[in-house]
PDB file as gemmi writes it, atoms N, CA and C in Angstrom:
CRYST1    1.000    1.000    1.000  90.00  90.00  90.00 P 1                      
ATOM      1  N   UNK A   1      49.510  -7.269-145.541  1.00  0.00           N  
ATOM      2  CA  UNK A   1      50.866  -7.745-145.326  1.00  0.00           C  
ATOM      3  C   UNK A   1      50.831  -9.142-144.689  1.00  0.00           C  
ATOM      4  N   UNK A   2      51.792 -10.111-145.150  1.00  0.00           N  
ATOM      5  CA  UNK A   2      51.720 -11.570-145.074  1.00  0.00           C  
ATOM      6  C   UNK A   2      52.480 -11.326-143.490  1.00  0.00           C  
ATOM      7  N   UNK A   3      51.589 -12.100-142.258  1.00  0.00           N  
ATOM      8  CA  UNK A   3      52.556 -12.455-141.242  1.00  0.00           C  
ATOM      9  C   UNK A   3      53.629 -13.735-141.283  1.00  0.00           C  
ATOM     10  N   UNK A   4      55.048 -13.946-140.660  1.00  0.00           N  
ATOM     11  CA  UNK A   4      55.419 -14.676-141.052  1.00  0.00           C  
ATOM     12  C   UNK A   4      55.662 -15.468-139.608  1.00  0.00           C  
ATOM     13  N   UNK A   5      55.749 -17.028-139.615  1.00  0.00           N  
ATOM     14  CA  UNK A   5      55.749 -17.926-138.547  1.00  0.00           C  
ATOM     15  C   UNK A   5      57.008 -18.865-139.196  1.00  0.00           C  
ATOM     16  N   UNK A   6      57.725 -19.225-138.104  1.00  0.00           N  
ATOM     17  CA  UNK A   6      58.796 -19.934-138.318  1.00  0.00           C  
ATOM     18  C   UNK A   6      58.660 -20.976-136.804  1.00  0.00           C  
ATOM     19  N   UNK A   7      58.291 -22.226-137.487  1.00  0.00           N  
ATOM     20  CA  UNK A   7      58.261 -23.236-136.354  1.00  0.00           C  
ATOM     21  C   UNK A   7      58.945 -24.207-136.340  1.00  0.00           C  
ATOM     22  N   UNK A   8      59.559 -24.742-135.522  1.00  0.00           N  
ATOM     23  CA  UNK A   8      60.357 -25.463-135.170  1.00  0.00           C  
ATOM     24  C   UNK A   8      60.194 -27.100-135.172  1.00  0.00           C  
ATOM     25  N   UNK A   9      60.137 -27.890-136.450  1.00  0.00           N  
ATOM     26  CA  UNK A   9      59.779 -29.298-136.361  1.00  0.00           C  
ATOM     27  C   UNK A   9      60.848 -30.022-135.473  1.00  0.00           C  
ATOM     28  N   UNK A  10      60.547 -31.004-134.188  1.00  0.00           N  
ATOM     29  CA  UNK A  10      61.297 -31.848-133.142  1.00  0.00           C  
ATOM     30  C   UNK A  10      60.727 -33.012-133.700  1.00  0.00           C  
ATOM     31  N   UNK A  11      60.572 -33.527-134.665  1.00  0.00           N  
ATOM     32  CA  UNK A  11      59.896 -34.594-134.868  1.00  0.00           C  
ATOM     33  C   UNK A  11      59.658 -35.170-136.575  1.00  0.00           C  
ATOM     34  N   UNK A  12      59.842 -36.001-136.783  1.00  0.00           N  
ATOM     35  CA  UNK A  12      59.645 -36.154-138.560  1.00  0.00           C  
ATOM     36  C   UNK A  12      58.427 -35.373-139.346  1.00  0.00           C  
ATOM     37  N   UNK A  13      57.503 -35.215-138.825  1.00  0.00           N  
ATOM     38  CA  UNK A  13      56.114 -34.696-139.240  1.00  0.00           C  
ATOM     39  C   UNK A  13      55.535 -34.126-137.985  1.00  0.00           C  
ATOM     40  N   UNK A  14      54.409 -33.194-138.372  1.00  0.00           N  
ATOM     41  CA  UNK A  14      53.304 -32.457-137.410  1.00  0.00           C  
ATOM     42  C   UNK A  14      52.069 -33.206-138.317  1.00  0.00           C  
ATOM     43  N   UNK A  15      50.971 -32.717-137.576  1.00  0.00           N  
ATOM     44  CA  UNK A  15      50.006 -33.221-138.706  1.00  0.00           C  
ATOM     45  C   UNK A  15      49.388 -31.603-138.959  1.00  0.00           C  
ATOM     46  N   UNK A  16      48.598 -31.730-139.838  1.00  0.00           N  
ATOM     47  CA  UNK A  16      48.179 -29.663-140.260  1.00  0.00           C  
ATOM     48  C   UNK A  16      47.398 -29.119-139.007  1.00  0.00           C  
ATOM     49  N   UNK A  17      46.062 -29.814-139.020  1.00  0.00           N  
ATOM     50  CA  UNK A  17      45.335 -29.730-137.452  1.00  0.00           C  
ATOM     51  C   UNK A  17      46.373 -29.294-136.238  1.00  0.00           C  
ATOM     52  N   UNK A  18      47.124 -29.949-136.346  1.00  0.00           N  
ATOM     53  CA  UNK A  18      48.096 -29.965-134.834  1.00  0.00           C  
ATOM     54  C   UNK A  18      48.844 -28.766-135.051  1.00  0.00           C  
ATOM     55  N   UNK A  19      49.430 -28.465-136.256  1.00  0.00           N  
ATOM     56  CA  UNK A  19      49.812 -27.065-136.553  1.00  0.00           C  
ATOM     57  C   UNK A  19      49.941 -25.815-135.953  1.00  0.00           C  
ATOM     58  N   UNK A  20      48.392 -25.621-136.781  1.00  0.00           N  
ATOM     59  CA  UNK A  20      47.594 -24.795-136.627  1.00  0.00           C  
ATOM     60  C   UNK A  20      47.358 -24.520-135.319  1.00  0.00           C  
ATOM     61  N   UNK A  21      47.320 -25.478-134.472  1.00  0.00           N  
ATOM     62  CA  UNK A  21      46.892 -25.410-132.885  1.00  0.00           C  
ATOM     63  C   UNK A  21      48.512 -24.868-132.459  1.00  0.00           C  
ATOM     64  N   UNK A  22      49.516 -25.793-132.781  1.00  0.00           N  
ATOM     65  CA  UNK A  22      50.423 -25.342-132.358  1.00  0.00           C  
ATOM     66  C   UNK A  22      51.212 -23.652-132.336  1.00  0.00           C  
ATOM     67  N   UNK A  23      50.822 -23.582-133.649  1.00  0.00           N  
ATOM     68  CA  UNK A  23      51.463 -21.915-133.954  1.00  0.00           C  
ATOM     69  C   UNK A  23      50.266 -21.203-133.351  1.00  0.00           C  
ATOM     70  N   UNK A  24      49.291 -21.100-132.624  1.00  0.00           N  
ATOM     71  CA  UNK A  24      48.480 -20.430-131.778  1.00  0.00           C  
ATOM     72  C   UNK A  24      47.149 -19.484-133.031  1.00  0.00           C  
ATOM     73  N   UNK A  25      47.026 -20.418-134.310  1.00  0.00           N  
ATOM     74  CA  UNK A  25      46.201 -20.259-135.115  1.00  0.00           C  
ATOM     75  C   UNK A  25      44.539 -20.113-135.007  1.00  0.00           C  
ATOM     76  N   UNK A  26      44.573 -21.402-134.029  1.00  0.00           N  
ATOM     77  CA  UNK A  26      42.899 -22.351-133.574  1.00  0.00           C  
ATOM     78  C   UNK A  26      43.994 -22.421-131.885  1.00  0.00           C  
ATOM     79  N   UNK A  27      42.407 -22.622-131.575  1.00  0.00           N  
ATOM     80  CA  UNK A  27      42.291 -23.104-129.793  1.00  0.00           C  
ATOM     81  C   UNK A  27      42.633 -24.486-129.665  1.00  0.00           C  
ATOM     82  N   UNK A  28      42.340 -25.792-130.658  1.00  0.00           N  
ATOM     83  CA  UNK A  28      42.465 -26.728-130.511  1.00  0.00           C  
ATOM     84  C   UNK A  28      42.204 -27.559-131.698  1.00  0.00           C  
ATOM     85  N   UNK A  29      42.853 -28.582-131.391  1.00  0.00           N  
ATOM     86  CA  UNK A  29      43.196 -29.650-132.814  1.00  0.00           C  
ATOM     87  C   UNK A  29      41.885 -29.556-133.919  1.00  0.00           C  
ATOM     88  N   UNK A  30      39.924 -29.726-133.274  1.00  0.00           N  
ATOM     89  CA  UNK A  30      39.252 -29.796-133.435  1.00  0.00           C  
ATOM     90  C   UNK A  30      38.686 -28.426-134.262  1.00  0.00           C  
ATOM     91  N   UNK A  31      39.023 -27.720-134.082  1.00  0.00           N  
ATOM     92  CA  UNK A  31      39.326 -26.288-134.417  1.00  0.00           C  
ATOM     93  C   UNK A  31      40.047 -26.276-135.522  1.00  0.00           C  
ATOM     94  N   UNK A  32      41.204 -26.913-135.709  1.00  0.00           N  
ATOM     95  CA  UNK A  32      42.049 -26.750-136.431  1.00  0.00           C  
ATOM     96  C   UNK A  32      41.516 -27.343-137.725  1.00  0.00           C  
ATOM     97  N   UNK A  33      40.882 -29.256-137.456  1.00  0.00           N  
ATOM     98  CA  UNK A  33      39.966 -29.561-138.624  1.00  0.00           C  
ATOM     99  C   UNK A  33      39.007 -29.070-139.675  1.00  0.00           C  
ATOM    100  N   UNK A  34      38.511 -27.524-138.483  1.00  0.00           N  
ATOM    101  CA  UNK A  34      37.089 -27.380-139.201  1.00  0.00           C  
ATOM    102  C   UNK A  34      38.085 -26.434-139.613  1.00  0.00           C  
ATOM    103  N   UNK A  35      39.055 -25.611-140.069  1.00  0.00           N  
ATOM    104  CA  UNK A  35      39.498 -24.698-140.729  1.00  0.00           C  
ATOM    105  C   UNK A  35      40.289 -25.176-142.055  1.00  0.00           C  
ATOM    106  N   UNK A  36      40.735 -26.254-141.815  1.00  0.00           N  
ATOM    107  CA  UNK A  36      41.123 -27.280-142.641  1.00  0.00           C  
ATOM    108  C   UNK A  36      40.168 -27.445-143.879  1.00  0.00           C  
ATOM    109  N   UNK A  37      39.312 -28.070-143.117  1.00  0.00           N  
ATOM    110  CA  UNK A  37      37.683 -28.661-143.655  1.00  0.00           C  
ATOM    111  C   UNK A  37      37.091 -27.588-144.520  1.00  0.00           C  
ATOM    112  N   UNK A  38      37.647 -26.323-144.089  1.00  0.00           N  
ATOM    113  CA  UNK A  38      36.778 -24.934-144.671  1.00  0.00           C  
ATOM    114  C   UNK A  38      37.564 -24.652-145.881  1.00  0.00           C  
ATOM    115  N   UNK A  39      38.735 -25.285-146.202  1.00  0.00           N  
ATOM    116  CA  UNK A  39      39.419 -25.137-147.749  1.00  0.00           C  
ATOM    117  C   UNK A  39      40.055 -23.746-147.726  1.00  0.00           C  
ATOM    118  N   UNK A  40      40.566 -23.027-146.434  1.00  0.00           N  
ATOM    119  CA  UNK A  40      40.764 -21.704-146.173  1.00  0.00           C  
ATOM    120  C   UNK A  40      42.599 -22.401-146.287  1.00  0.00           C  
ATOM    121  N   UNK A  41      43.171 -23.496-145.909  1.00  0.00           N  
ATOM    122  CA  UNK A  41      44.575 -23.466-145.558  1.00  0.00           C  
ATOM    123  C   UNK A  41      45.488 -24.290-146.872  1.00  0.00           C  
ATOM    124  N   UNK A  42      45.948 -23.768-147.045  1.00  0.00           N  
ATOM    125  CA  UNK A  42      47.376 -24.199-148.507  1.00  0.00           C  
ATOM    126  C   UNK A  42      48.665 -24.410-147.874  1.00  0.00           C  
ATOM    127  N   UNK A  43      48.852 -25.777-148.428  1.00  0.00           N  
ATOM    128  CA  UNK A  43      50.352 -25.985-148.425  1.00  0.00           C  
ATOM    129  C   UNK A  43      51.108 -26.138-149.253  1.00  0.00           C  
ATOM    130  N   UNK A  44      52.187 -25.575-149.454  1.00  0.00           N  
ATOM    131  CA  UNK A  44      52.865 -25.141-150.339  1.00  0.00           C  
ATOM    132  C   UNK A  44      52.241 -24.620-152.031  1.00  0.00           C  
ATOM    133  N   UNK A  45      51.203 -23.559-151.701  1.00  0.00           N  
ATOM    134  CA  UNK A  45      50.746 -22.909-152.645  1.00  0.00           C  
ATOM    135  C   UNK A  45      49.383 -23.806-152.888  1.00  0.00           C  
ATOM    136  N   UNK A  46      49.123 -25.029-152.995  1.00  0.00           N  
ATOM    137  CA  UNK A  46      48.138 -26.308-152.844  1.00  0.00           C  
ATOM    138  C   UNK A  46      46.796 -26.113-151.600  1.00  0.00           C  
ATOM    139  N   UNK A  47      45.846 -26.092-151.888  1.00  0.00           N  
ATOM    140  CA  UNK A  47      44.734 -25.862-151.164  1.00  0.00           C  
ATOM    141  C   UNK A  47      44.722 -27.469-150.503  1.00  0.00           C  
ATOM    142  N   UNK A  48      44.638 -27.467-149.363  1.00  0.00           N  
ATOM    143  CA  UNK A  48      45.088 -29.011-148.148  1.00  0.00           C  
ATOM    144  C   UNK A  48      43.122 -29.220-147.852  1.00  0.00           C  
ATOM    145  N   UNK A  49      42.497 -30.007-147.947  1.00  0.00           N  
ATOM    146  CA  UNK A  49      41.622 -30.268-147.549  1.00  0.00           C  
ATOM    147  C   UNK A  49      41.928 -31.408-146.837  1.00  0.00           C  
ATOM    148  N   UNK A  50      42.802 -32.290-146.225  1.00  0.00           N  
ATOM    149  CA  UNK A  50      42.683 -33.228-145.200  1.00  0.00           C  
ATOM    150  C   UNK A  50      43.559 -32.767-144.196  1.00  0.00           C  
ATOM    151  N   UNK A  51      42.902 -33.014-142.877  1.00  0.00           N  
ATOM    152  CA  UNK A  51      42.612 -32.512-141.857  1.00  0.00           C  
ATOM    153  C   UNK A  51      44.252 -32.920-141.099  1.00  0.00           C  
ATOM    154  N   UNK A  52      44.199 -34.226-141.230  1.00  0.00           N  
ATOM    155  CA  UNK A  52      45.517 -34.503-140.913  1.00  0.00           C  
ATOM    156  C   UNK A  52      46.858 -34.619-141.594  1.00  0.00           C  
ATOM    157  N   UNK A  53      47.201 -34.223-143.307  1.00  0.00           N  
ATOM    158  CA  UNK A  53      47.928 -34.253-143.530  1.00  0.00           C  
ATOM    159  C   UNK A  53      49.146 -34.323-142.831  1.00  0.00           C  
ATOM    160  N   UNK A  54      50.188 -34.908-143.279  1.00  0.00           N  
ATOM    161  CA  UNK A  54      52.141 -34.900-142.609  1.00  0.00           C  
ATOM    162  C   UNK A  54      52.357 -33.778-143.681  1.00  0.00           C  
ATOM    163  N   UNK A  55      52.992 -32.652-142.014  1.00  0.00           N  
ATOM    164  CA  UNK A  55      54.024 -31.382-142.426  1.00  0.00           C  
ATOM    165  C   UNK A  55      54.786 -31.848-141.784  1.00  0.00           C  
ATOM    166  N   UNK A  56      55.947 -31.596-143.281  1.00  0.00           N  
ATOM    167  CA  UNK A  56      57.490 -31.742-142.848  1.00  0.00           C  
ATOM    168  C   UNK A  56      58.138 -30.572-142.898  1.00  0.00           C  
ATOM    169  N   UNK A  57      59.215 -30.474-142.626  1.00  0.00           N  
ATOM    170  CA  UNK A  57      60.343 -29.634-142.561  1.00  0.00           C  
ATOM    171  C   UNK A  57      60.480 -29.015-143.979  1.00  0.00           C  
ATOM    172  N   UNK A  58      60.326 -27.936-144.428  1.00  0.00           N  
ATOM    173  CA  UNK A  58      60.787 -27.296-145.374  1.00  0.00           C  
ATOM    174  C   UNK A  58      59.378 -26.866-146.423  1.00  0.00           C  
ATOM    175  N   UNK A  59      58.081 -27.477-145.780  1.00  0.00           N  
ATOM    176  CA  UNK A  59      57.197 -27.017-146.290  1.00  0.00           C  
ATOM    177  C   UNK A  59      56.654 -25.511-145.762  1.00  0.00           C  
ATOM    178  N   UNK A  60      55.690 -25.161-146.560  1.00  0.00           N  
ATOM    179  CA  UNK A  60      55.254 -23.698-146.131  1.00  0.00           C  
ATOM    180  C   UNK A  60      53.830 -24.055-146.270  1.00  0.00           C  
ATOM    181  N   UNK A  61      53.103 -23.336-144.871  1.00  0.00           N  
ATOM    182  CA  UNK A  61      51.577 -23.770-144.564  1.00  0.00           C  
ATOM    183  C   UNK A  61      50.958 -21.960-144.638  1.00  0.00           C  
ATOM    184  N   UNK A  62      50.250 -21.748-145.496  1.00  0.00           N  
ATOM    185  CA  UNK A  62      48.962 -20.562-145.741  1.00  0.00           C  
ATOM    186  C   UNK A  62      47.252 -20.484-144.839  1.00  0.00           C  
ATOM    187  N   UNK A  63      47.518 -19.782-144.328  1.00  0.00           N  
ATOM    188  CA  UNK A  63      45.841 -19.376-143.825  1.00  0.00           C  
ATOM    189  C   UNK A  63      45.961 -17.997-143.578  1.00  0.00           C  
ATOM    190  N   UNK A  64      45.003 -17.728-144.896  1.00  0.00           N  
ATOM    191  CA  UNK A  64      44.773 -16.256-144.671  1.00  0.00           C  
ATOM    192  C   UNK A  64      45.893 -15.267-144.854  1.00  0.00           C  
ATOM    193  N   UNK A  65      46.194 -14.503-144.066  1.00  0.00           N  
ATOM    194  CA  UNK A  65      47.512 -13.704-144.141  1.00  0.00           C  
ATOM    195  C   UNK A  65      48.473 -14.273-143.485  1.00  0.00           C  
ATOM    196  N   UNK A  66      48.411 -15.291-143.081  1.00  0.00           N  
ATOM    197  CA  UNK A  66      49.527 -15.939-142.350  1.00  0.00           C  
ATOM    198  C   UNK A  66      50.581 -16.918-143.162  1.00  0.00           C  
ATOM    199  N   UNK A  67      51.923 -16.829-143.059  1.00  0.00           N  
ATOM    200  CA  UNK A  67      52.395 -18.041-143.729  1.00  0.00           C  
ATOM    201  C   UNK A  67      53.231 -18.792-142.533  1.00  0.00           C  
ATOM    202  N   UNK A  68      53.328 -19.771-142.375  1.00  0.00           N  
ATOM    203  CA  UNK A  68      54.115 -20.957-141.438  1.00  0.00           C  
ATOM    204  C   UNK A  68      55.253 -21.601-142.686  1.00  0.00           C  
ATOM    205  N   UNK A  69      56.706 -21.328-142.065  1.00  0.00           N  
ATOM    206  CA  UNK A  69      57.666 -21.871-142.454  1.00  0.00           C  
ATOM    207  C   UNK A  69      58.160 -22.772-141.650  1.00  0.00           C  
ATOM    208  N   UNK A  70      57.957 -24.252-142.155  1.00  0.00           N  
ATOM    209  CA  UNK A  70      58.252 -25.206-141.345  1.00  0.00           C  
ATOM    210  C   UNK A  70      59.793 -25.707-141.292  1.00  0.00           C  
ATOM    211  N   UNK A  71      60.734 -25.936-140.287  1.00  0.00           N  
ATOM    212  CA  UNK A  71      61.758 -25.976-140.067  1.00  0.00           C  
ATOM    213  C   UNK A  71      62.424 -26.826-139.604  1.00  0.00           C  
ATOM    214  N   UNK A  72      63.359 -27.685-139.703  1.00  0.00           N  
ATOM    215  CA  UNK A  72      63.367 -29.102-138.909  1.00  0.00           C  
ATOM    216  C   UNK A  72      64.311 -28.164-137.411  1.00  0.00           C  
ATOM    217  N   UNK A  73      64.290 -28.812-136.193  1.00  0.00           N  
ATOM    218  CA  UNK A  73      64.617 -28.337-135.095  1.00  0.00           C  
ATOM    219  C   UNK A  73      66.508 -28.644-134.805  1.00  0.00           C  
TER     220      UNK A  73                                                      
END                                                                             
């Protein structure tokens, strides 16, 4: 069963790294790269291999069983 995350964008963009850290995914940004890096996270259905991509508002971020619905604030 898919968990679902609904986060709150305050800002034009997050970057994916920062994300991930933020929704309590990874311990830290650095963390967040190498999961990135590992070709494990999709955005919007799209396998994201850069580390810092811009998430905006209305995209949807995948790792694993998790989905992140990004939201403007």
């Amino acid at each position: 069963m898919t968990q679902r995350i609904e986060f709150e964008l305050d800002r034009d963009f997050v970057e994916l790294n920062q994300l991930l850290k933020l929704t309590g995914l990874c311990n830290s940004g650095g963390q967040g790269k190498q999961i990135v890096a590992s070709g494990a996270v999709y955005v919007d259905g799209q396998q994201e291999l850069r580390k810092t991509c811009k998430i905006h508002a209305g995209q949807r971020v995948q790792l694993e069983d998790v989905e992140i619905h990004v939201v403007q604030m």
